[in-house]
C-alpha positions as a printed NumPy array, in Angstrom:
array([[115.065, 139.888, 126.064],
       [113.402, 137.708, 123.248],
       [110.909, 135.668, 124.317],
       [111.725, 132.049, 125.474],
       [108.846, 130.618, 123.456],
       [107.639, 131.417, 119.803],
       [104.345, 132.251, 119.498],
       [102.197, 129.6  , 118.688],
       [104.594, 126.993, 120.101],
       [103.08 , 124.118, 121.779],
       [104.343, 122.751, 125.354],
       [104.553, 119.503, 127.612],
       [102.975, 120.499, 130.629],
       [103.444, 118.504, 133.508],
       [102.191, 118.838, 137.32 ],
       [104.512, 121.078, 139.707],
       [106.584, 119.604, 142.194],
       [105.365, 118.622, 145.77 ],
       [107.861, 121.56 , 146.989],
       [106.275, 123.882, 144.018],
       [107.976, 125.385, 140.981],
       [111.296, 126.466, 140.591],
       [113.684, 130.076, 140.147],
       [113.711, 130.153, 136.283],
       [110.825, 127.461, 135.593],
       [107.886, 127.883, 133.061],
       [104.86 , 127.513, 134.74 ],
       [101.31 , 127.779, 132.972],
       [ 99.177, 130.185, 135.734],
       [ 95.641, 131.205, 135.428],
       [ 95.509, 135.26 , 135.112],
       [ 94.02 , 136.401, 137.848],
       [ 91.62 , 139.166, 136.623],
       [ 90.706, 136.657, 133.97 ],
       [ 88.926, 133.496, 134.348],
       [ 90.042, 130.954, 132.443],
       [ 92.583, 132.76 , 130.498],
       [ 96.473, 131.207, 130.978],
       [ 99.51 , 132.319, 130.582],
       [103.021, 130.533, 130.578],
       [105.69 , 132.621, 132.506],
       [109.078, 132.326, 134.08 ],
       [108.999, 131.707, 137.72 ],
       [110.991, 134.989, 139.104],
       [110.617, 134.668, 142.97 ],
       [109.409, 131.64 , 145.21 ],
       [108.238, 132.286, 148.763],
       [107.443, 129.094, 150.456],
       [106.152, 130.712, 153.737],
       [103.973, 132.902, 152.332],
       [102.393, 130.445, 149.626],
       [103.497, 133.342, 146.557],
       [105.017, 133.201, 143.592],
       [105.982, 135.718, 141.004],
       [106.364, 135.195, 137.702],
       [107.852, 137.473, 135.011],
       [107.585, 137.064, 130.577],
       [110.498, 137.12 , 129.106],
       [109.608, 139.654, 126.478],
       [109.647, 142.398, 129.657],
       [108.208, 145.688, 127.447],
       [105.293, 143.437, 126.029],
       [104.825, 141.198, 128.581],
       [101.733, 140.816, 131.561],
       [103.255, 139.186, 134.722],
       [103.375, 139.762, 138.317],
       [104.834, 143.395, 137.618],
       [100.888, 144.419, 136.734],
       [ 99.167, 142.187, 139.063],
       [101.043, 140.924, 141.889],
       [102.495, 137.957, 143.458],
       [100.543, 134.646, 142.841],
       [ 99.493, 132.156, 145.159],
       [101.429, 129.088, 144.529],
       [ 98.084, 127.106, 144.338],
       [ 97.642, 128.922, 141.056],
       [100.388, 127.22 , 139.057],
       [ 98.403, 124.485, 137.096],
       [101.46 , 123.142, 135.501],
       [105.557, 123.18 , 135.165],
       [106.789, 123.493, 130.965],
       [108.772, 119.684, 130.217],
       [109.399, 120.375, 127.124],
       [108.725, 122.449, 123.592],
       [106.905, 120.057, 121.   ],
       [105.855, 122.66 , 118.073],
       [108.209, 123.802, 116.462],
       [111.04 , 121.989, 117.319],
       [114.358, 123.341, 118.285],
       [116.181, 124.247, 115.189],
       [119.334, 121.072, 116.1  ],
       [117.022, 118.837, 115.508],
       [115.937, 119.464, 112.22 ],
       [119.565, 119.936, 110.755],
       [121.075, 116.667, 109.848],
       [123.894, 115.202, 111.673],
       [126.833, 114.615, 108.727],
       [127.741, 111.664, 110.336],
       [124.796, 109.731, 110.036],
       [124.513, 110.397, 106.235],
       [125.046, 107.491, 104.101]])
């Protein structure tokens, strides 16, 4: 699968939801064998009980996610994606006909 973000793209990042993040939700997460370094992921599986979440990348053969270091604890999301800013989606750059003098 391609990745859902280009690199170098830049995000909206807003705070989770009281219940947490969601099935299919970016999330920004800190990596856990490396302070201060984040990565944005896809949430993959949500238990609520346990506090974990796992996330996968979307580019699965080059891609660092839960598969190498385990569930996360759903303290660890620091943010939920909104929205892509840089570059923007390709729809809104072509011009609408009808708006054309």
């Amino acid at each position: 699968m391609e990745p859902g973000l280009p690199e170098g793209a830049w995000v909206l990042v807003g705070r989770p939801a009281t219940g947490g993040p969601r099935l299919g939700q970016l999330v920004v997460v800190e990596h856990p064998q490396r302070a201060q370094f984040e990565l944005i992921k896809r949430v993959s599986a949500v238990s609520r009980e346990r506090s974990l979440v796992w996330v996968a990348g979307d580019n699965r053969g080059a891609s660092t996610d839960s598969e190498d270091f385990g569930p996360l604890r759903l303290d660890s999301v620091r943010g939920v994606v909104l929205a892509r800013v840089r570059p923007l989606p390709w729809r809104w750059l072509r011009p609408d006909p009808r708006r054309l003098g």
